[in-house]
PASE-456540 format. One line per 3 residues: number of its first residue (from 1); for each residue z, x, y of C-alpha. Coordinates in steps of 0.5 Angstrom, whole numbers, plus 2048, in hexadecimal, padded with zeros to 3 digits. Example, Ala and Ser with C-alpha at 12.3 -4.5 7.8 and 13.67 -1.06 7.14 Angstrom:
% PASE-456540
1 = 810:819:7F7 | 80E:81B:7FE
% end
This chain:
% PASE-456540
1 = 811:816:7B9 | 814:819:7C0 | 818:817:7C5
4 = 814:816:7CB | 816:815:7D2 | 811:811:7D7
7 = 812:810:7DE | 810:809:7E1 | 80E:807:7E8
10 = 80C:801:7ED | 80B:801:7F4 | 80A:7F9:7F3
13 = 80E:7F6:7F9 | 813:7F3:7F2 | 816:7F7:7EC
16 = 813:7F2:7E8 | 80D:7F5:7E5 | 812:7FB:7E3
19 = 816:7F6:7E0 | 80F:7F3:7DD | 80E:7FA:7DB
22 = 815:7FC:7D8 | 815:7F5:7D4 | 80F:7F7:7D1
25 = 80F:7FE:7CF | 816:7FB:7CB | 812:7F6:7C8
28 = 80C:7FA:7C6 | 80F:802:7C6 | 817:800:7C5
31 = 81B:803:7CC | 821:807:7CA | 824:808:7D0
34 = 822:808:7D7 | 825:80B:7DE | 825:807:7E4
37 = 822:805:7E9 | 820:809:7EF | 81C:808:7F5
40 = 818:80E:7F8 | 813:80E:7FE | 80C:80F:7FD
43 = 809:817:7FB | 802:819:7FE | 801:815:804
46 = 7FD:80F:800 | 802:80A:7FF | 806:806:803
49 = 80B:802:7FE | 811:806:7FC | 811:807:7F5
52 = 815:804:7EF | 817:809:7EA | 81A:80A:7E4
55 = 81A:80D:7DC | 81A:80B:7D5 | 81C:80E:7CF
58 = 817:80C:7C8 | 814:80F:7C3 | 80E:810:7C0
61 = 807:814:7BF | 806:817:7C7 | 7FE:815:7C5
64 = 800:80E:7C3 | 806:80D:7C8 | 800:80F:7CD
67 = 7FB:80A:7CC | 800:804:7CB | 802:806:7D1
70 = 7FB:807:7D5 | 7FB:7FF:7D1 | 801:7FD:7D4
73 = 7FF:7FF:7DB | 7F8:7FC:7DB | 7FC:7F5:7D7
76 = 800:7F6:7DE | 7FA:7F5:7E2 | 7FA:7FD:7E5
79 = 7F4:7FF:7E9 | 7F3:807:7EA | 7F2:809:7F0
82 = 7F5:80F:7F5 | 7F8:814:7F1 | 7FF:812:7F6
85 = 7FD:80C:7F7 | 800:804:7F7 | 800:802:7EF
88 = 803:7FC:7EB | 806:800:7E6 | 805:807:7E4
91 = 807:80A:7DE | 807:812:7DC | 80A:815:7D5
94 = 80F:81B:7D9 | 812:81F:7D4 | 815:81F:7CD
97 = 81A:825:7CB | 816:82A:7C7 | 80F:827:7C7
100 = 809:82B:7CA | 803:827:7CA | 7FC:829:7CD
103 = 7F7:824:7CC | 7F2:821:7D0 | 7F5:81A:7D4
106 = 7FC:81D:7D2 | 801:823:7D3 | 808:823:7D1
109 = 80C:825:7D6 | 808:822:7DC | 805:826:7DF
112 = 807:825:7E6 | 80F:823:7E3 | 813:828:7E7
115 = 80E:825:7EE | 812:81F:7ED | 818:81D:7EF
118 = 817:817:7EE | 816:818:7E6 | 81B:81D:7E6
121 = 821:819:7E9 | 820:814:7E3 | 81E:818:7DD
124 = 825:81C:7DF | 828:816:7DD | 825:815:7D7
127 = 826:81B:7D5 | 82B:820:7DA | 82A:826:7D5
130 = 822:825:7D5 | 81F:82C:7D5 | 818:82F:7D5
133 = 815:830:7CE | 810:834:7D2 | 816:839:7D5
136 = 81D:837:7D2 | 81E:837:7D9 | 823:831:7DC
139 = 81E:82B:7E0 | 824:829:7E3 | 825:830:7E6
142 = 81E:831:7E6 | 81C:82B:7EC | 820:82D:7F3
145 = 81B:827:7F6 | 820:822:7F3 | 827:823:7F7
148 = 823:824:7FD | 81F:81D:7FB | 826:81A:7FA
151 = 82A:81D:800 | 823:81A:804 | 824:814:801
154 = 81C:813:800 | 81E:812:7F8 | 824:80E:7F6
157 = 827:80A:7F1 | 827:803:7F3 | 82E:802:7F5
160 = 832:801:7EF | 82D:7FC:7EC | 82C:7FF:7E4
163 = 825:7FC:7E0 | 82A:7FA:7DB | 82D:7F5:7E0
166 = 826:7F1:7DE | 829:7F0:7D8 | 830:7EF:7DA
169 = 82C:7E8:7DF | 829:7E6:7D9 | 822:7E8:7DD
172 = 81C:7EC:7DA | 81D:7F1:7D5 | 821:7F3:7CF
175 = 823:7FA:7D3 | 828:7FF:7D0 | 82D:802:7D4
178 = 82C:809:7D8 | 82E:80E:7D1 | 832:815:7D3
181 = 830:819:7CE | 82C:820:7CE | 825:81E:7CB
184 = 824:825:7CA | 829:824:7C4 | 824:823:7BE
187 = 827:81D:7BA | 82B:819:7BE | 82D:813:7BD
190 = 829:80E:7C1 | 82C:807:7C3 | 829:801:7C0
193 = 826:7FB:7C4 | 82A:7F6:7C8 | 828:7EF:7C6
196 = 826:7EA:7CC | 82A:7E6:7CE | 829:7DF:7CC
199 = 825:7DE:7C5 | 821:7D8:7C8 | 819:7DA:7CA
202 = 816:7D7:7D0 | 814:7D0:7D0 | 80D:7CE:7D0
205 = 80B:7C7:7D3 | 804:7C5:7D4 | 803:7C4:7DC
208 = 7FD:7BE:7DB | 7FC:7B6:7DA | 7F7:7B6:7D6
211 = 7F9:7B3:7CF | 7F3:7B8:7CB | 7F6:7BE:7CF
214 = 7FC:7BC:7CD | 7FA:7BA:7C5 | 7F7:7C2:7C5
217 = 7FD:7C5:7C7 | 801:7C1:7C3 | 7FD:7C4:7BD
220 = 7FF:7CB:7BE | 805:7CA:7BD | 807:7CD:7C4
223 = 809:7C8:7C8 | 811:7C7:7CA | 80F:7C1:7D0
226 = 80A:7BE:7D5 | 80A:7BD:7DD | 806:7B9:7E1
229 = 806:7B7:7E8 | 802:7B1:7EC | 7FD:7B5:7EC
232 = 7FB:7B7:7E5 | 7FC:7AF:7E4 | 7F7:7AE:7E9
235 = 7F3:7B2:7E6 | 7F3:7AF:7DF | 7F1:7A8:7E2
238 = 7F5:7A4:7DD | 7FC:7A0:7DE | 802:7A4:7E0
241 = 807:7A0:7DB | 802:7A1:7D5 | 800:7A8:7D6
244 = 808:7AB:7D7 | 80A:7A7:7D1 | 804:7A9:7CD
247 = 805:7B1:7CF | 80C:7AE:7CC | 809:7AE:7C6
250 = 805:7B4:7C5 | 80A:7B9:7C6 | 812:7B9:7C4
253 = 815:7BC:7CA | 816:7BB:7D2 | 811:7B7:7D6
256 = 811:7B7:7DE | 80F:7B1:7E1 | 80F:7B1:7E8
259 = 813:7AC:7ED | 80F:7AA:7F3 | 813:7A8:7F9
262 = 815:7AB:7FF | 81C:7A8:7FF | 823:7A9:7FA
265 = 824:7A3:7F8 | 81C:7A2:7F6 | 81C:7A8:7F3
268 = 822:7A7:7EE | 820:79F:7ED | 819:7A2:7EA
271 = 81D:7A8:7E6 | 821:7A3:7E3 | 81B:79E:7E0
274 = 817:7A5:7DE | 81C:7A7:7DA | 81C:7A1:7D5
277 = 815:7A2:7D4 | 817:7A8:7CF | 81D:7AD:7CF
280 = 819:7B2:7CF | 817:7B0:7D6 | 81A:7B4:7DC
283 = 81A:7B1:7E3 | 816:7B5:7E8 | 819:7B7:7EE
286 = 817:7B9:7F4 | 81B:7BF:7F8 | 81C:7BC:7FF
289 = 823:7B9:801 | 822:7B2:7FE | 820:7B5:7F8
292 = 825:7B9:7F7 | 82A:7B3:7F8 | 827:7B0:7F3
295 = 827:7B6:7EE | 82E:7B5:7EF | 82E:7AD:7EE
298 = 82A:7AE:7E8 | 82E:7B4:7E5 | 834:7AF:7E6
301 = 831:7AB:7E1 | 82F:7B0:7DC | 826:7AF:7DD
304 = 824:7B6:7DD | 820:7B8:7E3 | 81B:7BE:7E5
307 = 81C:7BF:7EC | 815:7C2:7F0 | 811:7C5:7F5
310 = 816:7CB:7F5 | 813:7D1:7FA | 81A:7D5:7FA
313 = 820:7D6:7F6 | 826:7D3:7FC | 821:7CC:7F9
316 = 822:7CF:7F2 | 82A:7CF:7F3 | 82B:7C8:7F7
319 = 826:7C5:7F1 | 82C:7C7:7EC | 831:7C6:7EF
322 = 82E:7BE:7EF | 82E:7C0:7E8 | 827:7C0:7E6
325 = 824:7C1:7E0 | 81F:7C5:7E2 | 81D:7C8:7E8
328 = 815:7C9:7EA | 813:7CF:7EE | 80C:7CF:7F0
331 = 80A:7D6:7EE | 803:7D6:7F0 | 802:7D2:7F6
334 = 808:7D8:7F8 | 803:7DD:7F7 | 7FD:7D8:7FA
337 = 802:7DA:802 | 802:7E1:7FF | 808:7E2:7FD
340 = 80B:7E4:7F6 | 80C:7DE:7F3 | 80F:7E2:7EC
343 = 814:7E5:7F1 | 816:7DE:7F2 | 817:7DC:7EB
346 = 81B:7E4:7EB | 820:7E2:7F0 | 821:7DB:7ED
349 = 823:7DE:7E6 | 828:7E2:7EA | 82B:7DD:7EE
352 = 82C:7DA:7E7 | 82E:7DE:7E3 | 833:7E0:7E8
355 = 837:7D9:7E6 | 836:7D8:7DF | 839:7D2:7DF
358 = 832:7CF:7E3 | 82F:7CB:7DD | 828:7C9:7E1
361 = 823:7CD:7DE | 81D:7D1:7E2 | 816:7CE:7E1
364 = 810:7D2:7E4 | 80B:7CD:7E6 | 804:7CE:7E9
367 = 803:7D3:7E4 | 7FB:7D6:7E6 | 7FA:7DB:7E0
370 = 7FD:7DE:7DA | 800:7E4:7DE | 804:7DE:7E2
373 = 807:7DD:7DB | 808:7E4:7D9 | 80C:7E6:7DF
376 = 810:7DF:7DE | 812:7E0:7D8 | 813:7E8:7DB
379 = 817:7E4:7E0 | 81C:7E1:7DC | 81A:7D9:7DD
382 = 81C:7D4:7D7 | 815:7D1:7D9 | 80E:7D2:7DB
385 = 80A:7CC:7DC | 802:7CE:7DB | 7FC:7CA:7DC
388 = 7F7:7C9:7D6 | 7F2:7CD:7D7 | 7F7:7D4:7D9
391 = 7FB:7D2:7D2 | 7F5:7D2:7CE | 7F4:7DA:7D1
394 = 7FB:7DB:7CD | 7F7:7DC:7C8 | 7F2:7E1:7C9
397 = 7F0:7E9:7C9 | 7EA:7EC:7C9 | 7ED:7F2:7C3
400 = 7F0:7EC:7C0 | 7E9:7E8:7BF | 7E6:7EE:7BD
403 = 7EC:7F1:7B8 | 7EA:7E9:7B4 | 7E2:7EA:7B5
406 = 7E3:7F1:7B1 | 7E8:7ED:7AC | 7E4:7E8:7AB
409 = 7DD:7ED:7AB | 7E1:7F2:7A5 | 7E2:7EA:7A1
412 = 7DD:7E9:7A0 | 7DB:7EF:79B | 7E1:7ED:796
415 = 7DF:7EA:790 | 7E2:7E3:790 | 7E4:7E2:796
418 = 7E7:7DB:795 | 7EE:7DD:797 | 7F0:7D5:795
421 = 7EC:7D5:78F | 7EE:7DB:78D | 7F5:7DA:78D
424 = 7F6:7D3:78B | 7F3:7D5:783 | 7F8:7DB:784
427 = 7FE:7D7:785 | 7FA:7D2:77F | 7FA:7D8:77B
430 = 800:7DB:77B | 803:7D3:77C | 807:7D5:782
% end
């Protein structure tokens, strides 16, 4: 095992796939300490964004730390391009204190390191001693691009906005605060991970009005919740009343039942009647003035309500001081306008998270695909409100399926395979 310094960069619009990027090399590698964030103006001529950038400090085998790495970018989406072109997430082992490696797809240190200062300025806060293992030469000293980059400003850090400040918002990873010592010292002690803050995952609720839908989820054992709307009830063809009462009974948690009406008044009159079908139910209210005022009413009167139809954070804050239970910001009808509808959910946990005192919980709605409610949950929702048929995608990878057909295939050669058969004359046997 080695240290290994890897440099990360983005040229997306938003930091989140650098926040993706770092909460799953945590999760997978184990980040040791990071540097801040910076922003650099693109190299080569091909780019147009300017880039985030960043370094992380793991340990592992390069060989190994290099394809998990490749895995991460593809898991992230990236698509090769030009060499200096626009990429989500990019992410390159730079340097490690006294490893040389030539091997085909990998040398350590990067090869183009002393071109980039973009690399350079991160890694020098990981590691301010860092040194060539190849000269012994100092790479600090060895690199007269960065200060004529930072006296330029086409690189920078991105004011005083550490990656650790993620963590201390309660937003995506468990990130480490910047270490400041030399790594070319052998055997220093590296920190130990911070825990997350809070210790609750992501609720699940099931966005459907179909009953079997909502029997099969139940079974996995997965489900926190259900949301409907008039919508989904149409859908279903049966009795409204009936259906939210049923749903009540399939699943022991909070059932969005949705208000149809224009006005306050109406809007708490039918809120108070749903809520004394089941006290799972939550009254669901549009954001409009009007279902504001009720919000507010309802709230007085202690029926929880899940506030919907938010399209920016200004509505998410209105909705909480109302006092909403929930509040439902529509991330793929965002993305639909082409717009970034993760970023809404970024700007709302930050707003949140600014006031901890809010107990109104972040429900990501209009949820299209699985990355939807990854990057929801890279996010810091409390909840993710996920269609059927996007829920039962949770499940599946294509190594996954293939790791069990090879289990299942290499079985079949052990003698007595009866696993239940097996055991149960054991226990006999031994009277256990």
């Amino acid at each position: 095992m080695a240290p290994l310094v890897l440099g990360l960069g983005s040229s997306a619009q938003s930091r989140r796939w650098m926040d993706a990027a770092v909460a799953i090399l945590h999760a997978r590698i184990g980040v040791l300490s990071h540097s801040r964030l910076y922003r650099s103006a693109p190299a080569g001529g091909v780019a147009q964004q300017w880039f985030w950038n960043a370094a992380v400090l793991v340990e592992g085998e390069p060989q190994a730390v290099l394809e998990q790495v490749l895995q991460i970018e593809a898991d992230l989406g990236r698509k090769r391009g030009p060499r200096w072109g626009d990429r989500r997430v990019d992410i390159d082992l730079l340097w490690s204190p006294d490893l040389i490696v030539e091997e085909p797809g990998l040398s350590l240190p990067h090869p183009r390191l002393l071109e980039r200062d973009f690399a350079i300025a991160p890694l020098l806060e990981i590691a301010p001693g860092a040194r060539d293992p190849r000269t012994g030469q100092s790479i600090g000293a060895r690199a007269p691009c960065l200060p004529r980059a930072l006296a330029a400003g086409t690189l920078g850090p991105v004011g005083c906005d550490p990656l650790s400040l993620a963590l201390a918002q309660g937003r995506s990873a468990a990130y480490l605060r910047p270490r400041g010592a030399d790594l070319a010292q052998r055997g220093a002690r590296h920190p130990s991970p911070s825990p997350r803050r809070g210790s609750i995952p992501m609720k699940f609720f099931i966005d459907t009005a179909n009953l079997d839908e909502i029997r099969q989820a139940a079974r996995w054992g997965i489900i926190d919740g259900v949301t409907t709307n008039p919508s989904l009830i149409a859908k279903e063809g049966r009795d409204f009343v009936e259906t939210i009462a049923e749903i009540c009974t399939l699943v022991d948690g909070p059932v969005s039942a949705e208000v149809v009406a224009e006005d306050a008044e109406t809007m708490v009159k039918q809120g108070r009647l749903l809520a004394r079908i089941h006290d799972n139910v939550v009254v669901k209210v549009p954001l409009t003035k009007e279902g504001i005022v009720a919000t507010s009413q309802l709230s007085a009167l202690g029926i929880k309500t899940n506030v919907t139809l938010c399209f920016q954070p200004i509505q998410a804050l209105v909705a909480a001081k109302a006092g909403a239970t929930y509040i439902s910001p529509f991330v793929g009808r965002i993305d639909d306008v082409g717009r970034d509808g993760m970023m809404m959910i970024e700007d709302m946990v930050q707003v949140y998270s600014n006031y901890p005192d809010l107990e109104t919980e972040i429900l990501a709605a209009s949820i299209r695909h699985p990355q939807h409610v990854l990057q929801a949950a890279l996010a810091g929702a409390h909840v993710a409100t996920i269609p059927f048929n996007v829920l039962n995608k949770l499940f599946s990878h294509p190594l996954t399926d293939k790791g069990n057909a090879q289990f299942t295939a290499a079985w079949e050669g052990v003698p007595n395979s009866d696993i239940v058969g097996q055991v149960s004359a054991w226990l006999d046997k031994n009277e256990r």
